[in-house]
C-alpha positions in Angstrom: 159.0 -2.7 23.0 155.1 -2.7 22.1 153.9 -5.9 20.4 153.6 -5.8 17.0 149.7 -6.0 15.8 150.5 -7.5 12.5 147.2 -6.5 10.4 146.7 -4.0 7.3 146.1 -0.8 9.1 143.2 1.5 7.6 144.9 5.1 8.9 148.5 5.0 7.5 151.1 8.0 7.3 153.6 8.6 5.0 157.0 6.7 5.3 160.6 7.9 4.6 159.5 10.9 3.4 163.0 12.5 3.2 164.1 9.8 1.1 161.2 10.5 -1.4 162.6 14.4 -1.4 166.3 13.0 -2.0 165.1 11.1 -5.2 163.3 14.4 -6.5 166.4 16.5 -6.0 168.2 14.1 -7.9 166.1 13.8 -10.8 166.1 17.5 -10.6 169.9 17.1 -11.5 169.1 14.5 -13.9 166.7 17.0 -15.7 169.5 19.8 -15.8 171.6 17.1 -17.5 169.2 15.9 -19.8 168.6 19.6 -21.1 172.4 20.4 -21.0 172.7 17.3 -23.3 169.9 18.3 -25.6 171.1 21.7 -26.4 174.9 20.3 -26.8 174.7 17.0 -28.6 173.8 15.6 -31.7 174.1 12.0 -31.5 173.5 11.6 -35.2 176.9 12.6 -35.7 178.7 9.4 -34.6 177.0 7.2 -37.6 175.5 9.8 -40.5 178.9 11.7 -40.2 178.8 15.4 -41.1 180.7 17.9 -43.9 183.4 20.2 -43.0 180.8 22.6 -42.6 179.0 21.8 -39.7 176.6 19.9 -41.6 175.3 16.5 -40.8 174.5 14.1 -43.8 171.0 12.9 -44.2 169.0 15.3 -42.1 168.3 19.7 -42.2 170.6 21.5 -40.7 170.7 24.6 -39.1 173.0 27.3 -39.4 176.4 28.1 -37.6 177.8 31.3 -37.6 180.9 32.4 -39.1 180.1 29.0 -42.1 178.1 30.4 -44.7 177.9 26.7 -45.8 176.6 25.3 -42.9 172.6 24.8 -42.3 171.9 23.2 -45.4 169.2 20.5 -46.2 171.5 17.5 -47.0 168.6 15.2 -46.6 169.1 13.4 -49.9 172.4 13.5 -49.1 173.2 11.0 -47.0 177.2 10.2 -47.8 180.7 11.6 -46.4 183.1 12.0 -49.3 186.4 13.5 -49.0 187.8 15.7 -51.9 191.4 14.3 -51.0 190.5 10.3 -50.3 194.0 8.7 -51.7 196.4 10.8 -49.2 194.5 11.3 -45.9 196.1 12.3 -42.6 195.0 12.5 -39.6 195.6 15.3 -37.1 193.9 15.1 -33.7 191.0 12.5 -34.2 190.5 14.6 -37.0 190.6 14.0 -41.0 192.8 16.7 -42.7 191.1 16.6 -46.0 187.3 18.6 -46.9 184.8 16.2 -46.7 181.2 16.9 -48.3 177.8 15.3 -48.0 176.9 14.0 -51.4 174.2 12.0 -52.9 175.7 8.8 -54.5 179.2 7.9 -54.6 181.0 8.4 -58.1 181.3 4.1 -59.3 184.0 4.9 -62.0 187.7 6.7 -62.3 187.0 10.4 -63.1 189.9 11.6 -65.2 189.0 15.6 -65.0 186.9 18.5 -64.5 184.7 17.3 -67.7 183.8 14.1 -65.9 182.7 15.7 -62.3 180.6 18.1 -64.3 179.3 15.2 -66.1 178.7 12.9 -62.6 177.1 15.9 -61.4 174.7 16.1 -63.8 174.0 12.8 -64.7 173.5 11.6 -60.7 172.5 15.0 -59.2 176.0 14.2 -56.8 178.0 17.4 -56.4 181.7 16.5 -55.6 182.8 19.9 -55.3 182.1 22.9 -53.0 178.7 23.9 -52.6 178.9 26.9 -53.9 180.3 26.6 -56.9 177.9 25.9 -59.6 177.7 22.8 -61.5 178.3 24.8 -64.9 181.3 26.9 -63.0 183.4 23.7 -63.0 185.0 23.9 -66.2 185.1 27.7 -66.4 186.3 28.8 -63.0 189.9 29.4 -62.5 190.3 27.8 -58.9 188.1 25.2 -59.6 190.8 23.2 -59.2 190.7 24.4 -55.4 187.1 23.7 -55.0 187.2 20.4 -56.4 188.1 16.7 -55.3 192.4 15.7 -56.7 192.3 14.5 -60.3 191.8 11.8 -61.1 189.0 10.4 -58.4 189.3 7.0 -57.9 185.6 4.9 -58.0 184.0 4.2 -54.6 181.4 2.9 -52.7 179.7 3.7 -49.6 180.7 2.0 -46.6 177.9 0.3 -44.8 178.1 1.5 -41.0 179.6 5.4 -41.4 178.2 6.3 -44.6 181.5 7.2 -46.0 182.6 7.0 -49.6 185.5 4.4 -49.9 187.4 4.4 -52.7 188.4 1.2 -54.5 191.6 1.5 -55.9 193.9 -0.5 -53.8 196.3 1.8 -53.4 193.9 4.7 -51.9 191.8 2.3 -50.4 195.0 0.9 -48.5 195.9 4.7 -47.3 191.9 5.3 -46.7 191.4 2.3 -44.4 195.0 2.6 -42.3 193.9 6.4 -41.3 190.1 5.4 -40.7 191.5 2.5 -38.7 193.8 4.9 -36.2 190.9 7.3 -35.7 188.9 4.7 -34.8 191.5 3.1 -32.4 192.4 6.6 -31.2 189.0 7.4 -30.0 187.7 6.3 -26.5 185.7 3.2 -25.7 182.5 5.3 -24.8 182.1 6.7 -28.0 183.2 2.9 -29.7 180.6 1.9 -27.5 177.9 4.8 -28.8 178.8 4.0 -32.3 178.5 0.4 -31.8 174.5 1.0 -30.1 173.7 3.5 -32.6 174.6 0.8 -35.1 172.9 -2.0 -34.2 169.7 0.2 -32.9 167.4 -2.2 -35.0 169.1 -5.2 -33.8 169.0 -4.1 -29.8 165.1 -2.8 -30.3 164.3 -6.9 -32.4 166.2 -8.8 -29.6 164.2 -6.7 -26.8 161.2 -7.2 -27.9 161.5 -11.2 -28.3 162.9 -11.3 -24.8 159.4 -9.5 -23.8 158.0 -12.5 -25.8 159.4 -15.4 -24.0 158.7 -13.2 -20.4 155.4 -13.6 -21.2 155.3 -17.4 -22.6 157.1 -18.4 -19.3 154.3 -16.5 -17.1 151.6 -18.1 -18.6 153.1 -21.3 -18.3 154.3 -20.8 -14.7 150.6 -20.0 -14.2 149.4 -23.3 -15.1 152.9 -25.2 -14.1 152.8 -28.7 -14.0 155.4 -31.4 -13.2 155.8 -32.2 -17.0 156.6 -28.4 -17.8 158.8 -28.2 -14.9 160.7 -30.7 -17.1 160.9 -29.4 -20.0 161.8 -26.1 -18.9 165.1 -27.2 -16.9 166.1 -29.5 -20.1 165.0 -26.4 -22.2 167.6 -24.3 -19.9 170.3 -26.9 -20.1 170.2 -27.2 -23.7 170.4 -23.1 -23.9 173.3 -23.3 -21.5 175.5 -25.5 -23.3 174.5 -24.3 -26.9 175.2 -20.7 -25.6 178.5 -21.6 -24.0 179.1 -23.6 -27.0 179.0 -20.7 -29.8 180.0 -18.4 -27.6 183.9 -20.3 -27.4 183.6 -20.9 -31.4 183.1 -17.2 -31.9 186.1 -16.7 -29.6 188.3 -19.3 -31.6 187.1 -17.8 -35.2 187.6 -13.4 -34.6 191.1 -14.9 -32.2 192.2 -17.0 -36.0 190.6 -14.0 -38.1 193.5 -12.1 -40.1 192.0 -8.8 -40.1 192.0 -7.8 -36.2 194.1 -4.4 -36.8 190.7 -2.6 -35.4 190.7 -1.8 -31.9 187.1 -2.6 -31.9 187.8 -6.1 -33.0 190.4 -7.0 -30.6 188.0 -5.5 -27.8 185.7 -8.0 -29.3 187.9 -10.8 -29.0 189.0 -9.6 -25.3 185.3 -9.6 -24.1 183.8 -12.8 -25.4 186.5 -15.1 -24.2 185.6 -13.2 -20.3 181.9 -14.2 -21.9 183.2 -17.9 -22.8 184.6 -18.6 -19.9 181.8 -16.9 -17.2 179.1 -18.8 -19.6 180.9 -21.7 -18.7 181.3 -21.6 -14.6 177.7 -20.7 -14.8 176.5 -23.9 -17.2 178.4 -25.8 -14.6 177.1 -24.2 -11.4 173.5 -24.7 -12.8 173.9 -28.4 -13.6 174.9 -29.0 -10.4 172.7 -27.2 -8.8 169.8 -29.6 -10.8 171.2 -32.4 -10.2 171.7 -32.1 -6.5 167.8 -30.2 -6.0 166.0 -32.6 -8.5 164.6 -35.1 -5.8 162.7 -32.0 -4.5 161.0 -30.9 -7.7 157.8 -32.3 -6.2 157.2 -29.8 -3.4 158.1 -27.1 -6.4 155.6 -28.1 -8.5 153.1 -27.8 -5.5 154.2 -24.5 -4.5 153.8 -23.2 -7.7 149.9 -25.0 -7.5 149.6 -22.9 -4.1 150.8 -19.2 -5.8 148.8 -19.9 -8.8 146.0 -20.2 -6.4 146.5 -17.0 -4.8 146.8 -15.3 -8.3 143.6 -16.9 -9.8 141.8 -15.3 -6.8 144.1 -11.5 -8.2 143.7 -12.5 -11.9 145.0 -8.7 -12.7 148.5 -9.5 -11.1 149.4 -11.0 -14.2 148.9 -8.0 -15.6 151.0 -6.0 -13.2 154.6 -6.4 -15.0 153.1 -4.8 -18.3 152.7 -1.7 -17.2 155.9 -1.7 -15.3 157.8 -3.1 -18.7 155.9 0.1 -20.7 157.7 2.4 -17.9 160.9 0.9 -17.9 160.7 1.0 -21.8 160.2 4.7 -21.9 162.7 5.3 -19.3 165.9 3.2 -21.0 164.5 5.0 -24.6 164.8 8.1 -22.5 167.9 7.2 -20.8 169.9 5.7 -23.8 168.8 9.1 -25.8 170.5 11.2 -23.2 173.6 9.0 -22.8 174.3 9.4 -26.9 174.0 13.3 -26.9 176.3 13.6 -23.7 178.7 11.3 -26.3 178.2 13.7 -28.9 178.1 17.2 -26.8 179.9 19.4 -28.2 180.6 23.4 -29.2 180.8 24.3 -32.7 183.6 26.1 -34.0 184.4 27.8 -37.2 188.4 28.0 -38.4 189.7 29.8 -41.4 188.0 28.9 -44.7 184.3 29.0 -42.4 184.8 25.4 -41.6 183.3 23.7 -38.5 185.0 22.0 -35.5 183.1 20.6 -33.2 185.3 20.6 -29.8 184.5 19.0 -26.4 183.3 20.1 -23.2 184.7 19.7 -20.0 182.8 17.5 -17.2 180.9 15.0 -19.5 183.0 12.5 -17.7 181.1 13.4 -14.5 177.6 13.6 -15.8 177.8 10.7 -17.5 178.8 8.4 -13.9 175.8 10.5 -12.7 173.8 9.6 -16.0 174.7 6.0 -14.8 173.9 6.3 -11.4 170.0 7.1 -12.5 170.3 4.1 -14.6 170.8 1.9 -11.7 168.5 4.3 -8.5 165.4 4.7 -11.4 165.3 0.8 -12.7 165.3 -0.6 -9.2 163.1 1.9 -7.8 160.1 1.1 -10.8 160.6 -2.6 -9.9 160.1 -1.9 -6.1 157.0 0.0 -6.8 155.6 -3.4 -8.4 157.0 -5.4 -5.7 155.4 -3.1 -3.1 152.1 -3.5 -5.2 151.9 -7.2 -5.8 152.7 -7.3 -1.7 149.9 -5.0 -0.8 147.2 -6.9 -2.9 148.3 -10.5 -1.4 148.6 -8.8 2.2 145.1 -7.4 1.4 144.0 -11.1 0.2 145.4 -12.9 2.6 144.4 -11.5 5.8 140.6 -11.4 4.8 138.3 -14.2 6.5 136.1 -14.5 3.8 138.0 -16.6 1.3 135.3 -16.4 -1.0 134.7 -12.9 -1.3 137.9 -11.3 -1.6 138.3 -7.7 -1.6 137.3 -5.7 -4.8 140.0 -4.1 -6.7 143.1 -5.3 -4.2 146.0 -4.3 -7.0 144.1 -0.7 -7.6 143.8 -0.1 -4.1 147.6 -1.3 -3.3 148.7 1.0 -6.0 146.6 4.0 -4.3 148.7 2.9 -1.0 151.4 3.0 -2.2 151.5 6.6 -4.7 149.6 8.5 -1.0 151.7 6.5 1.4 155.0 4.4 0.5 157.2 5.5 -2.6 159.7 6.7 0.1 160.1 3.4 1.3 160.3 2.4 -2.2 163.3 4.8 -2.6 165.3 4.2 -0.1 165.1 0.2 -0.6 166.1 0.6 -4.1 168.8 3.4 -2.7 170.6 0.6 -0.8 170.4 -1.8 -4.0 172.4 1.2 -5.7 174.8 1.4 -3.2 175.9 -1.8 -3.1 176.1 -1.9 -7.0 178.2 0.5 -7.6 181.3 -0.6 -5.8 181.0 -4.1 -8.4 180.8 -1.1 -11.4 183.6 0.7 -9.8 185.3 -2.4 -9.2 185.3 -4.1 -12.4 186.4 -0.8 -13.9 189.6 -1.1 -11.6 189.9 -4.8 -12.9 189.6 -4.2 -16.5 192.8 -1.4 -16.1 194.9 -3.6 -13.8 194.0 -6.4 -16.0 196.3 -4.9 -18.6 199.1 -5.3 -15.5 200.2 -8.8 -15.0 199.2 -8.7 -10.9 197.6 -11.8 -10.0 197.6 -10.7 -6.6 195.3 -7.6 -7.4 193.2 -9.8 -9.6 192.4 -12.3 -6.9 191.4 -9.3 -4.4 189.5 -7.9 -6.9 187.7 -10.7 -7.9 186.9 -12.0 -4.0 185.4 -8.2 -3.4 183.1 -8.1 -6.6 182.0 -12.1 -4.8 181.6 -10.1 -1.9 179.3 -7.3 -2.9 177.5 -9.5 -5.1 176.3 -12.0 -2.7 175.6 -8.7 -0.3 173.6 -7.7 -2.7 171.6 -10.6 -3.3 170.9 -10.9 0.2 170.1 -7.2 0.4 166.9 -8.0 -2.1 165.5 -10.5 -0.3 165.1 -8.7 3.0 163.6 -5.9 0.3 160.9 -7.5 -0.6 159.9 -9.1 3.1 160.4 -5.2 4.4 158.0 -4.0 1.9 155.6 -6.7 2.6 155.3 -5.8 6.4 155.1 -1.9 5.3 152.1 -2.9 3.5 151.1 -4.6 6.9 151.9 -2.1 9.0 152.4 1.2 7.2 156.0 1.3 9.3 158.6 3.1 7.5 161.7 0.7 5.9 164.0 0.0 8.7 161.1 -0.7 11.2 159.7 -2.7 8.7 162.9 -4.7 7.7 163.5 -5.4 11.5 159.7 -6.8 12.5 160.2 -8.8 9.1 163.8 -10.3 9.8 162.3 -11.0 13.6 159.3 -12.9 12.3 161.5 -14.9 9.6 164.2 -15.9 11.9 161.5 -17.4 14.2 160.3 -19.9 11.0 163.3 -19.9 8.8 163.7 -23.8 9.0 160.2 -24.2 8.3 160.4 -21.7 4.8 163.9 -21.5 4.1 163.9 -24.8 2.2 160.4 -24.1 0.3 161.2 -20.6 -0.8 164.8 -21.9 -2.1 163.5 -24.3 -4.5 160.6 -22.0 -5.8 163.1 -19.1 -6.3 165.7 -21.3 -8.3 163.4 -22.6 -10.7 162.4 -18.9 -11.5 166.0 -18.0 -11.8 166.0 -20.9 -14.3 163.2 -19.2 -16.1 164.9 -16.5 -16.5 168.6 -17.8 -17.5 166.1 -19.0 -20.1 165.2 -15.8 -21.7 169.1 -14.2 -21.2 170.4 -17.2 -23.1 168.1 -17.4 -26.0 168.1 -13.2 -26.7 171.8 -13.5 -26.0 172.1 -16.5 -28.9 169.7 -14.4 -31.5 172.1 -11.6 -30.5 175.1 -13.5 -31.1 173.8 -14.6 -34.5 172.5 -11.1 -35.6 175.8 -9.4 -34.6 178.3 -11.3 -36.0 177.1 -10.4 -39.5 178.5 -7.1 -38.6 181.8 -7.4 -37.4 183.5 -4.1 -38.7 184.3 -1.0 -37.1 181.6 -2.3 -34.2 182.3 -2.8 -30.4 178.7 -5.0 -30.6 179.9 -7.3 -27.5 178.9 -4.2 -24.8 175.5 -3.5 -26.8 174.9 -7.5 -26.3 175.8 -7.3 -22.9 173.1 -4.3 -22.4 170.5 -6.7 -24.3 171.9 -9.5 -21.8 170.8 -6.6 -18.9 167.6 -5.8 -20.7 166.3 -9.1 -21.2 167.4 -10.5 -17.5 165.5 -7.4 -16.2 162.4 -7.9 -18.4 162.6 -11.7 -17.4 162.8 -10.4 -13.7 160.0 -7.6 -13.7 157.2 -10.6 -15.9 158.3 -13.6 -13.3 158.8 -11.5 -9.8 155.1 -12.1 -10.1 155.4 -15.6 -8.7 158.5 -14.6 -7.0 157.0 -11.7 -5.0 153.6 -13.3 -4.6 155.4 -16.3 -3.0 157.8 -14.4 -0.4 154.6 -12.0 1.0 152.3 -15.4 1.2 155.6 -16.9 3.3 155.7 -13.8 5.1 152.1 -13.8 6.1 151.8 -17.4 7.0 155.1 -17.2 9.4 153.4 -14.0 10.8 149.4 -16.2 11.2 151.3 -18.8 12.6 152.9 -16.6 15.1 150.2 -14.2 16.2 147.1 -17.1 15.7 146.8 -20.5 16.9 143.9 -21.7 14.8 141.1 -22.1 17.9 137.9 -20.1 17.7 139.6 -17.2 19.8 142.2 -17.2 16.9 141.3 -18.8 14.2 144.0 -18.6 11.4 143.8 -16.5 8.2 145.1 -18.9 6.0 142.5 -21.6 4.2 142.9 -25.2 5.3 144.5 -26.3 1.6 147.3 -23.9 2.0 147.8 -24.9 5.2 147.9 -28.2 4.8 150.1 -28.2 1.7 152.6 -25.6 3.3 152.7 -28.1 6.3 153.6 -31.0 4.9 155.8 -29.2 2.6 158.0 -27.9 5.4 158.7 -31.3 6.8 
């Protein structure tokens, strides 16, 4: 086969082309779903709650036909109260007694007619049909009809659905054992919904300062030292344990709570003693792992001094992950939108009396896997255009002879190479990350149902597969990133590239492997960092709000969040570190540092990557 050059080639073609077209037919799809879910869904439904009459508290409406009530302005109206509160039924996930959007909820007993015309005009709170008129309540024969059952019992809104509760203990005793088997009776997707859409605020706060401490730890990785080294692994510890720690009290106090009728609170219960226990195999692993590494923290600290070379001569790759964070941003705000109205679509339908049902429609199921899918394909693919870019610029860098006059503008023009060039490449590298995730999804799905079966058996294979695909995975990424570093080189497409990369490595793996092992573990400690302080603010904020909300899944999504924010601010150092390794393996391969061939690399790095690799 012809002998690899192993230099940034000037005339490039595109790469993996077809790949780039399979990404744009599926985000076609994705487009037809968002639209579908747009016209069908109304996500505010699952917390402001909506009337009888097709009309959702708090917000304009617009009309449906066949309700002449619905398409009102109830935006002063932002409570759900039900004209029959003390005997409730429920028939099909759905309440049996007329429920109307009202302003305030009545605080005191009313005895009659006299005292809801009274409410209504003292409060402005209507707590009869809309169209009978305020002064039509004591003078209208079926008022009696159109009003709530004598007497109403006092109330008060409850917090999370804005409904009206009543406070008498008998009615509140009926109210709360029919709210609680429509909440049990509905599906875990929509518990789920209802828990994000609850806790919005708290997922958006808990975000944000995980983008916080990304950017604290790259500013200190930039300027590393063996005394911050130090701090940052007893910093980790101290989060491990303290994590682990309240994350078994929590367990002990909702297991010995007496209230735990709601299904949401024994899903609660289910999930953070799987969080306890995997919090705790990690905190082990980890401590073992420092103690047994810590004799080489030396030749870390060093490599880091090396990198943060490289980057002081690229000052704008610092910059890099911010504009990748932005797009990711906008994509999960996009993303999470979509998934809550596919939970909410629906077709409206009008029944006798011009009341509204709101019935669902077949196939969500499906869109929403695909939905998930483009989760997955989108977020890996934005954080292999930045790995592709930070590549690019230290290839360009790197393989320049004049050390002190580096190229102008190397992450503009690696950005320009790759939009023209590469985001094929980039596809189908994040394409094979997909695949191999979506097994563990499907996987642990399978898990969670058979987990209900007492078949250890089962359990055990599942478990040793979801190992499997995991460390597949892993392994999978780090060929990734040396494959896009020689299609920078090279401008080869991604299998090419992975195979001249792979070829190159093997040759000088005992010389790297050790070095780029230590570097990468204390960025993994950086970020188990991040996830464990967001995940303790988001244990603390949650667990003031433990009714009615499945808020374990929306912590593991801010667990996600913050890991991959963590990942996209550090896989600066990370990336910048594999492509250097990957371009001194290939100078020492294809140079041998005489005048002929003099090597690319400067004598400090060379001399420090030397004696590093003994």
């Amino acid at each position: 086969s012809e002998v690899r050059a192993w230099r940034p080639v000037i005339h490039r073609k595109c790469t993996d082309t077809l790949w780039l077209l399979l990404f744009s037919l599926f985000w076609a799809g994705l487009m037809f779903i968002t639209g579908y879910a747009v016209m069908a869904g109304a996500a505010e439904r699952l917390v402001l709650g909506y009337d009888s009459f097709g009309n959702v508290c708090g917000r304009k409406n617009t009309p449906v036909k066949g309700a002449p009530l619905s398409g009102q302005d109830m935006t002063n109206k932002k409570y759900v109260f039900f004209l029959n509160s003390c005997s409730l039924e429920m028939q099909s996930l759905k309440i049996s007694s007329l429920s109307l959007c009202v302003s305030s909820c009545p605080q005191e007993q009313l005895n009659s007619l006299e005292d809801l015309q009274s409410f209504a005009r003292n409060n402005g709170s209507c707590l009869c049909i809309y169209n009978l008129n305020v002064s039509s309540y004591t003078l209208d024969p079926k008022a009696a009809e159109l009003c709530p059952t004598l007497p109403v019992p006092p109330s008060k809104s409850f917090p999370l659905f804005n409904r009206c509760v009543p406070q008498n203990p008998e009615c509140y005793s009926n109210y709360a054992s029919v709210l609680i088997r429509m909440v049990n009776e509905m599906d875990v997707f929509h518990r789920i919904l209802s828990g994000i859409l609850a806790g919005r605020n708290t997922v958006v706060g808990l975000s944000v300062l995980a983008l916080a401490f990304s950017f604290v730890l790259v500013l200190a990785f930039r300027f590393i030292r063996t005394l911050l080294v130090h701090t940052l692994i007893a910093l980790v510890v101290f989060g491990l344990l303290f994590v682990s720690g309240v994350l078994w009290w929590l367990y002990y106090d909702y297991r010995n709570s007496p209230s735990t009728e709601l299904e949401t609170e024994k899903e609660n219960v289910k999930f953070l003693l799987g969080y306890a226990i995997f919090s705790t195999i990690v905190t082990v692993v980890l401590l073992s792992l420092i103690l047994v590494l810590r004799r080489r923290l030396q030749f870390t600290v060093q490599l880091f001094r090396i990198v943060g070379k490289i980057i002081g001569r690229i000052p704008f790759l610092l910059f890099q992950p911010l504009w990748t964070f932005l797009i990711l941003i906008v994509f999960w705000i996009f993303w999470v939108a979509v998934l809550l109205s596919l939970g909410t679509a629906g077709t409206a339908q009008t029944t006798s009396g011009g009341q509204v049902e709101y019935r669902a429609l077949s196939g969500i199921c499906y869109m929403v896997w695909y939905h998930f899918i483009a989760l997955i394909w989108t977020s890996e693919f934005i954080l292999a255009c930045q790995q592709m870019t930070i590549a690019g610029a230290v290839v360009t860098c790197y393989f320049n002879r004049n050390k002190n006059s580096p190229p102008p503008h190397p992450v503009l023009s690696s950005i320009s190479v790759l939009f023209c060039y590469h985001l094929g490449t980039a596809v189908k590298g994040s394409f094979l990350i997909t695949i191999l995730r979506i097994p563990r999804i499907v996987l642990l799905y399978l898990y969670n149902i058979l987990n209900q079966k007492e078949s250890a058996c089962a359990k055990c294979l599942f478990k040793c597969c979801f190992c499997q695909f995991w460390c597949l995975e892993s392994c999978l990424r780090y060929f990734n990133q040396h494959a896009y570093t020689a299609t920078a080189i090279n401008g080869t497409n991604f299998c090419t590239s992975a195979k001249d990369a792979v070829f190159i490595l093997a040759k000088n793996s005992a010389k790297l492997a050790s070095i780029s092992c230590f570097g990468d573990f204390i960025l993994f400690l950086g970020k188990v960092f991040v996830v464990c302080f967001t995940v303790f603010g988001g244990l603390m904020a949650f667990n003031y709000h433990r009714e009615l909300q499945a808020w374990v899944v929306p912590l593991l999504l801010i667990g996600f969040f913050a890991y991959v924010m963590s990942h996209s601010f550090l896989s600066v150092f990370e990336v910048t570190a594999d492509a250097m390794f990957l371009c001194f393996a290939i100078d020492m391969e294809t140079n041998d540092g005489s005048a002929e061939k003099p090597y690319f690399v400067d004598q400090e790095l060379l001399v420090n990557l030397s004696d590093n690799s003994r």
